[in-house]
N, CA, C and O atoms as a GROMACS GRO file, in nm:
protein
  328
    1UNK      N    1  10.174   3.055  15.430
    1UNK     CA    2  10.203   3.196  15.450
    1UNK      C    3  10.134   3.242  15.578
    1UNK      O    4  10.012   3.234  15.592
    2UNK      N    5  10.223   3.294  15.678
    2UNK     CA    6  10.195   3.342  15.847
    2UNK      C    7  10.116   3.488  15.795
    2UNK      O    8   9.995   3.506  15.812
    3UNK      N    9  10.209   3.588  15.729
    3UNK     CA   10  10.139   3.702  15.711
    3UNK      C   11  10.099   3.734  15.568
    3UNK      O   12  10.156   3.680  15.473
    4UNK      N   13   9.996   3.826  15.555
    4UNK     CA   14   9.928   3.856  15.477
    4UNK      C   15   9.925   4.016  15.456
    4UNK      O   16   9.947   4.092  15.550
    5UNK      N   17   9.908   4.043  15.378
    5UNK     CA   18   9.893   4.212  15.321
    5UNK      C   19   9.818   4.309  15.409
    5UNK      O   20   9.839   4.426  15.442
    6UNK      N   21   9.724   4.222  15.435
    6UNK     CA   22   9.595   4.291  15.497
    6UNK      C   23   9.616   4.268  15.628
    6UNK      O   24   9.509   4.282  15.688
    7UNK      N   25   9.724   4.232  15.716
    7UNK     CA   26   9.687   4.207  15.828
    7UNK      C   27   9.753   4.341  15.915
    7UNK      O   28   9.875   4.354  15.919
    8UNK      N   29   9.703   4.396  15.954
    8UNK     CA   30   9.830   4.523  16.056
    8UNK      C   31   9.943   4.502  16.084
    8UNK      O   32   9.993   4.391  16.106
    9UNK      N   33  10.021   4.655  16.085
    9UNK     CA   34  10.137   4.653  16.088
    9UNK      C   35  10.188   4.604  16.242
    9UNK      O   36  10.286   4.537  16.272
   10UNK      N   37  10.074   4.668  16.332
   10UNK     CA   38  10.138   4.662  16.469
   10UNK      C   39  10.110   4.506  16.501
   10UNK      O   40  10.192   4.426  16.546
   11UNK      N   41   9.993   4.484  16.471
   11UNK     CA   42   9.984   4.321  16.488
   11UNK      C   43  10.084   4.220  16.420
   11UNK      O   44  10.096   4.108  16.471
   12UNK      N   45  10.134   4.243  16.341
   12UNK     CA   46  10.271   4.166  16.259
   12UNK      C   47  10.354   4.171  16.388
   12UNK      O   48  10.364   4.084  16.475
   13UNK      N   49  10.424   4.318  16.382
   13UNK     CA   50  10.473   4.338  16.503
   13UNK      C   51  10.529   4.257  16.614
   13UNK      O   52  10.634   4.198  16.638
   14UNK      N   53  10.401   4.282  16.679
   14UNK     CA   54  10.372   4.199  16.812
   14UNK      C   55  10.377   4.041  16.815
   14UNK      O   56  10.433   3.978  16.904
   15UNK      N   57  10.314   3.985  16.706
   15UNK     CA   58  10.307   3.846  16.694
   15UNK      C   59  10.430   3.800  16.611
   15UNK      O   60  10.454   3.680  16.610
   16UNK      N   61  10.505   3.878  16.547
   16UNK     CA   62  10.641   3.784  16.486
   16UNK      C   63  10.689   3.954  16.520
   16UNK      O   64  10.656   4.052  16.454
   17UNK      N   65  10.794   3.950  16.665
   17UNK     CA   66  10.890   4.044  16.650
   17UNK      C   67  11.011   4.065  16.546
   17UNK      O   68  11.072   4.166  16.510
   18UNK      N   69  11.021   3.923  16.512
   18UNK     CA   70  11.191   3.934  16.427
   18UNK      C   71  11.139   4.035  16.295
   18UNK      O   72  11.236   4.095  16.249
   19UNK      N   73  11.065   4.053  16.254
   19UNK     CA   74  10.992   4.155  16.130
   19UNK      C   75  11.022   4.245  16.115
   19UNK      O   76  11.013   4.300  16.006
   20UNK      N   77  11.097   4.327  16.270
   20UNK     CA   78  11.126   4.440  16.292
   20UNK      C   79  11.227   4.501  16.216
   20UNK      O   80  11.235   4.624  16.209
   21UNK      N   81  11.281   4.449  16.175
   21UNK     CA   82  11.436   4.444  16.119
   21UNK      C   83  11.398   4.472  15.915
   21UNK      O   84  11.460   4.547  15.839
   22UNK      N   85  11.278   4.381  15.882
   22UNK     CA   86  11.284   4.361  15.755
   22UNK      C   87  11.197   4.518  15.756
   22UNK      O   88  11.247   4.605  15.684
   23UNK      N   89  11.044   4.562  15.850
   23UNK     CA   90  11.051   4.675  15.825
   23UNK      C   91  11.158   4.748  15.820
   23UNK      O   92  11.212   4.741  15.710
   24UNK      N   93  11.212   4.818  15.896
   24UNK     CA   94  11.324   4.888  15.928
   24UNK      C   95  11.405   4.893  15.808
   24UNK      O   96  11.441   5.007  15.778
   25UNK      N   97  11.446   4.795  15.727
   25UNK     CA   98  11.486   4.806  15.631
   25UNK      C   99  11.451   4.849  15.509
   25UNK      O  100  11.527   4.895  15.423
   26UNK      N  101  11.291   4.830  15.500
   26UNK     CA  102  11.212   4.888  15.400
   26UNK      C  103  11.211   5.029  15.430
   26UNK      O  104  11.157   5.102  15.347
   27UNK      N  105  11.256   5.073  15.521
   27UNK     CA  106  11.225   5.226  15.568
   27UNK      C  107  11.096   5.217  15.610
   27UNK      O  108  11.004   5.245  15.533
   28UNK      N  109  11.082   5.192  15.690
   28UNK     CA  110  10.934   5.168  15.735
   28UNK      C  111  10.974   5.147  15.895
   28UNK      O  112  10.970   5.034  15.942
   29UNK      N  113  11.004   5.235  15.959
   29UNK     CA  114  11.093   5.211  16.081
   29UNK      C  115  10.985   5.318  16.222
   29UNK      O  116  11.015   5.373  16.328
   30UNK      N  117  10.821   5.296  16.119
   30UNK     CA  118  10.750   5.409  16.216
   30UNK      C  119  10.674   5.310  16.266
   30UNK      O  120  10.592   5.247  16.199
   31UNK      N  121  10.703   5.289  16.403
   31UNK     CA  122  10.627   5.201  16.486
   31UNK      C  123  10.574   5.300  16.603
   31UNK      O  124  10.487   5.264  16.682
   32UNK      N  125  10.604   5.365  16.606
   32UNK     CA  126  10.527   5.472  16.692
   32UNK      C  127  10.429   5.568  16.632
   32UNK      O  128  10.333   5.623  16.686
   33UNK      N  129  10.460   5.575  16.548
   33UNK     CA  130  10.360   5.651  16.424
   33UNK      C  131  10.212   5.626  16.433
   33UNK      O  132  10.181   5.507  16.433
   34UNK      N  133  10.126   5.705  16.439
   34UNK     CA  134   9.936   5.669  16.435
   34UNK      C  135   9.942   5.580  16.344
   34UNK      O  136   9.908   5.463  16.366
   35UNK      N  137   9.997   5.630  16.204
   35UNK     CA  138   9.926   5.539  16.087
   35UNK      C  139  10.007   5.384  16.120
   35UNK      O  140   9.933   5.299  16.071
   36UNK      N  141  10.055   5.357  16.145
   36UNK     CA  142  10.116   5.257  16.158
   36UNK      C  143   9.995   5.166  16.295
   36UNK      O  144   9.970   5.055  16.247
   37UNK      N  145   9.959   5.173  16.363
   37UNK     CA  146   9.822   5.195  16.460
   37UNK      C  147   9.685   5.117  16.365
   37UNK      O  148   9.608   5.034  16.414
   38UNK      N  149   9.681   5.156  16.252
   38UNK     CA  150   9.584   5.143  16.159
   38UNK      C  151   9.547   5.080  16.014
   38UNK      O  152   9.448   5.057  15.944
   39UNK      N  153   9.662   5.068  16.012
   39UNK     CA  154   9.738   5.037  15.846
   39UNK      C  155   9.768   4.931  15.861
   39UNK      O  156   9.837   4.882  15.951
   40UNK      N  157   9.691   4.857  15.726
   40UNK     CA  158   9.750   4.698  15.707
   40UNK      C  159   9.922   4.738  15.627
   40UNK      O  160   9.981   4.834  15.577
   41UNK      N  161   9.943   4.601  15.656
   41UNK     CA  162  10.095   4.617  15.557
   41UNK      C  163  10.095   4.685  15.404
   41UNK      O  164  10.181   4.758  15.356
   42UNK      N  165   9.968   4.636  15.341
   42UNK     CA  166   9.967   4.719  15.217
   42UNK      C  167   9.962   4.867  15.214
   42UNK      O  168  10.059   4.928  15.168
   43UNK      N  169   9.890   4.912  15.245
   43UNK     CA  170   9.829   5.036  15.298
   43UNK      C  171   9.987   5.120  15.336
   43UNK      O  172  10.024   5.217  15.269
   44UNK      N  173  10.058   5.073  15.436
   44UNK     CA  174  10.206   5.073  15.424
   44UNK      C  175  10.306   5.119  15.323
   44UNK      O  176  10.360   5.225  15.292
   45UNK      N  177  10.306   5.007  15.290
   45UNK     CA  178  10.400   4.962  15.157
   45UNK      C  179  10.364   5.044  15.062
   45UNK      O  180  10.453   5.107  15.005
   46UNK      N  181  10.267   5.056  15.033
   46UNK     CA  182  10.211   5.182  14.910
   46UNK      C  183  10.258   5.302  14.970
   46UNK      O  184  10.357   5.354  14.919
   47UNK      N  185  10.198   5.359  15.079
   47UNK     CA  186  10.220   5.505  15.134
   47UNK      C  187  10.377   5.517  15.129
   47UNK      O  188  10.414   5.629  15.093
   48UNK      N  189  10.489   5.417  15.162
   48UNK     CA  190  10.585   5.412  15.085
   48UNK      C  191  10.682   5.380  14.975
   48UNK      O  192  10.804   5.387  14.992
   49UNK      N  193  10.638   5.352  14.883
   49UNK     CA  194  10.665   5.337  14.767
   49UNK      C  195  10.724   5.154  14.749
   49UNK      O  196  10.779   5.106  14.650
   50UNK      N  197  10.692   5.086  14.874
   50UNK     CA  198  10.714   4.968  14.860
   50UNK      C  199  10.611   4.879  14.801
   50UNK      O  200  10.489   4.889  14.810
   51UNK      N  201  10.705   4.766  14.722
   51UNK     CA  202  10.612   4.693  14.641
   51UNK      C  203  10.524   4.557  14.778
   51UNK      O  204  10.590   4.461  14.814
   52UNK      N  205  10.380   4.578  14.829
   52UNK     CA  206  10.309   4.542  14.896
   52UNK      C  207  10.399   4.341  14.906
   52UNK      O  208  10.456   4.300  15.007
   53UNK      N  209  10.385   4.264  14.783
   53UNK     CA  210  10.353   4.143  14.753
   53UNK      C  211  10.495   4.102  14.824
   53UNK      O  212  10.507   4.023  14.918
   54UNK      N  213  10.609   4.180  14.751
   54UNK     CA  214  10.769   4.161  14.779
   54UNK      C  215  10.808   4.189  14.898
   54UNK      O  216  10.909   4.129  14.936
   55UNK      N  217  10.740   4.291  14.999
   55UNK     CA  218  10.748   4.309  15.177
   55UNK      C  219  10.695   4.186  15.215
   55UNK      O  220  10.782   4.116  15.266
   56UNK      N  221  10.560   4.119  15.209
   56UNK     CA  222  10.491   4.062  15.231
   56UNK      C  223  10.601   3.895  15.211
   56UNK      O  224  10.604   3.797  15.285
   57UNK      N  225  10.646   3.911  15.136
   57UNK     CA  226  10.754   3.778  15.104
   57UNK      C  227  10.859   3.772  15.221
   57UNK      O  228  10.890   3.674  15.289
   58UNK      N  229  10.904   3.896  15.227
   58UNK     CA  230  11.029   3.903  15.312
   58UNK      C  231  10.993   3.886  15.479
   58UNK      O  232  11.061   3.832  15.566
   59UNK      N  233  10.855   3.956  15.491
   59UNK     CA  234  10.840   3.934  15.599
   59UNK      C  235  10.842   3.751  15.661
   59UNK      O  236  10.900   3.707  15.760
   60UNK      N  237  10.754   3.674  15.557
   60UNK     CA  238  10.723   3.594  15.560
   60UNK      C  239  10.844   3.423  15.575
   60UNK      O  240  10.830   3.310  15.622
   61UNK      N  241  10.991   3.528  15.476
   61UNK     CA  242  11.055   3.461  15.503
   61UNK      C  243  11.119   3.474  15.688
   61UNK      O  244  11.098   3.383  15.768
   62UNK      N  245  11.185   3.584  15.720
   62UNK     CA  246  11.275   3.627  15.803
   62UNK      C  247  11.146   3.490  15.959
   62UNK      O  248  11.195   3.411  16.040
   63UNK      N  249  10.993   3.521  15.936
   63UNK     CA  250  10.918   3.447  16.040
   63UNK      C  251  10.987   3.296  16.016
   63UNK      O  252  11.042   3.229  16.103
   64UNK      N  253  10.970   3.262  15.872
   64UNK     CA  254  10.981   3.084  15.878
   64UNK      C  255  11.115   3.045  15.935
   64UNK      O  256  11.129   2.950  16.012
   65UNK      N  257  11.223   3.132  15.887
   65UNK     CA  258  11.334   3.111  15.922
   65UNK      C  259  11.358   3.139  16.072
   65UNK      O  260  11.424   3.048  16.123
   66UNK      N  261  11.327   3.231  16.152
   66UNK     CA  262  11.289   3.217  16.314
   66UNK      C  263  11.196   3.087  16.344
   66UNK      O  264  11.217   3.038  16.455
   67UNK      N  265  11.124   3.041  16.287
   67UNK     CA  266  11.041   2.934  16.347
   67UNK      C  267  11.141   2.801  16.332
   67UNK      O  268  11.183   2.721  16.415
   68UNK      N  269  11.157   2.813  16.202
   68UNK     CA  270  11.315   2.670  16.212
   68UNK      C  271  11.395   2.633  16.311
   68UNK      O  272  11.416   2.531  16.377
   69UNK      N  273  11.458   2.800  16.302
   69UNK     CA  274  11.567   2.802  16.422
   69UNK      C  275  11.503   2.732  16.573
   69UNK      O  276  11.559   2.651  16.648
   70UNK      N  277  11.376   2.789  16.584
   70UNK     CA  278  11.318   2.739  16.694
   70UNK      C  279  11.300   2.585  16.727
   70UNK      O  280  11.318   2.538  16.839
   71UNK      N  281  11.261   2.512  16.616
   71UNK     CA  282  11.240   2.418  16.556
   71UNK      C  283  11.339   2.313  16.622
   71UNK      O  284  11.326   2.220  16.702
   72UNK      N  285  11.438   2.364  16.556
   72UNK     CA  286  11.642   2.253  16.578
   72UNK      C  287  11.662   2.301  16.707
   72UNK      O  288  11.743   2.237  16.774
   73UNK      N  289  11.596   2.420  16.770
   73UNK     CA  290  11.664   2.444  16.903
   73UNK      C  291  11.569   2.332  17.004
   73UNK      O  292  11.615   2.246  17.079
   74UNK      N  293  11.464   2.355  16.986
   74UNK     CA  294  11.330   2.227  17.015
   74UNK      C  295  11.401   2.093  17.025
   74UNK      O  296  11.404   2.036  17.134
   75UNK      N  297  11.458   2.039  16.918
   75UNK     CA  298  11.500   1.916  16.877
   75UNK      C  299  11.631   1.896  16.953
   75UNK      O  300  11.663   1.780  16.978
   76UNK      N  301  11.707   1.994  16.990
   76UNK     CA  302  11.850   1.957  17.000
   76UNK      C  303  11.821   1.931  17.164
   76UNK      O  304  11.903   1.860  17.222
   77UNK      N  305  11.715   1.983  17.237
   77UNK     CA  306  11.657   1.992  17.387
   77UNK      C  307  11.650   1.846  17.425
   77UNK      O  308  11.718   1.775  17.500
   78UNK      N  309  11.526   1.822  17.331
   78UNK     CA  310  11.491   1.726  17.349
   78UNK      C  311  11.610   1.575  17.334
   78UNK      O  312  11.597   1.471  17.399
   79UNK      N  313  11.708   1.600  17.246
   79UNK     CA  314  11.762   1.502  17.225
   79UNK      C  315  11.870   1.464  17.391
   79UNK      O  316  11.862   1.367  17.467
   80UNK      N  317  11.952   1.571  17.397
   80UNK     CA  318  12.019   1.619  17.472
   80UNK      C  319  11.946   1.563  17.629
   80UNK      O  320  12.016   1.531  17.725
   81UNK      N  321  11.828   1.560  17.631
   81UNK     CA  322  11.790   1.474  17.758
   81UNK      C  323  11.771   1.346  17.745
   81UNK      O  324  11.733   1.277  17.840
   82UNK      N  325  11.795   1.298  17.623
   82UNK     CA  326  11.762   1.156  17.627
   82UNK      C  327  11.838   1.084  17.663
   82UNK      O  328  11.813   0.964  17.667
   0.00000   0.00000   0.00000
C-alpha cells in the first residue's frame, strides 16, 4: 500500500496525480481549499462523510493500476529495441 490515511491530501496529490479523479469523485474536488493544505486523507474523508479505509483503497488502486500501465509501457520500449 503507496498511500495511507494519514498521509496529506496535497502530498497524495502531487506524488500520484492520477488520484485526482478518484478525489473528485468522492466530492472532494477542493484542492485549492486551506484545509485541504493540512488535512491528512482521513481528516478529509470524515469532514466529508466519506468512509476514510474505502477512499484510501481506491486511491490505492487507480496508483497501482497507473504504475502497471507504466510497467508494460517500460517493457514494450525495451523490447521494441531489441
Amino acid at each position: 500500500m503507496k498511500i495511507t490515511k494519514d498521509m496529506g491530501i496535497i502530498e497524495v496529490v502531487q506524488k500520484y496525480p492520477d488520484t485526482i479523479g478518484v478525489f473528485m469523485y468522492a466530492g472532494m474536488g477542493c484542492f485549492g481549499c486551506m484545509a485541504a493544505r493540512f488535512e491528512n486523507i482521513e481528516q478529509g474523508a470524515m469532514a466529508h462523510g466519506i468512509d476514510p479505509d474505502e477512499l484510501v483503497a481506491a486511491l490505492n488502486e487507480v496508483v497501482d493500476a497507473a504504475e502497471e500501465g507504466a510497467d508494460k509501457e517500460e517493457s514494450a520500449e525495451v523490447a521494441a529495441t531489441n
